[in-house]
N, C-alpha and C positions, 0 to 999 in steps of 0.2 A: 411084659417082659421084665425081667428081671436081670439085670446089670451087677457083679460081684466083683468088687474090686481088691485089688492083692491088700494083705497084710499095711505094708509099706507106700500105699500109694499116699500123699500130701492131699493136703485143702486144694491144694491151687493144680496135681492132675485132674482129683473129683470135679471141682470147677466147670475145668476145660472137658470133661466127659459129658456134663450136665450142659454146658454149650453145646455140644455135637444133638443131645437127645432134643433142646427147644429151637435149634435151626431146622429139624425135620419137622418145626410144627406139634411135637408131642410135650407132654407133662412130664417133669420127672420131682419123683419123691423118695426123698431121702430117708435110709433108717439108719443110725449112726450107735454102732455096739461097740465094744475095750478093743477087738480084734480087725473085725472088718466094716463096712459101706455097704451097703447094697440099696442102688438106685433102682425104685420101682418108674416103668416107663409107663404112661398113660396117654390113651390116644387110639387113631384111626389104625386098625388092625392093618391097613395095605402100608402104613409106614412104620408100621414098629416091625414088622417083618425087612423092609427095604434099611431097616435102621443097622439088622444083625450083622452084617460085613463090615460097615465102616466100626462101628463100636468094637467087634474082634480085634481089627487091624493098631487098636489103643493099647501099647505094650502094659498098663499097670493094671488091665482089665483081664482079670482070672477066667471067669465063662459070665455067658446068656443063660438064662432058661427061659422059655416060654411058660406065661402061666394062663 
């Protein structure tokens, strides 16, 4: 999964997103460009799918994709 985070999100929302990805148990890897974040999610396919809901429900979190 793939995690994109808004524009405007801080160190410290990223942070707190990347908390949410390694309390379900998964990886998360960061690629950090001029504009956006996007946390790559690594792990057990039954919890990167269970991960999609609460990660939506993070207001500075733009969309998922699955890859």
């Amino acid at each position: 999964m793939m995690i994109i985070m808004h524009t405007y999100a801080t160190q410290e929302q990223i942070d707190a997103v990347v908390g949410v990805v390694r309390s379900h148990g998964l990886r998360a890897h960061l690629s950090t460009g001029e504009e956006r974040t996007i946390i790559g999610v690594v792990g057990d396919d039954r919890e990167v799918m269970a991960l999609s809901a609460p990660v939506l429900a993070i207001s500075l979190v733009s969309e998922t994709r699955m890859t």
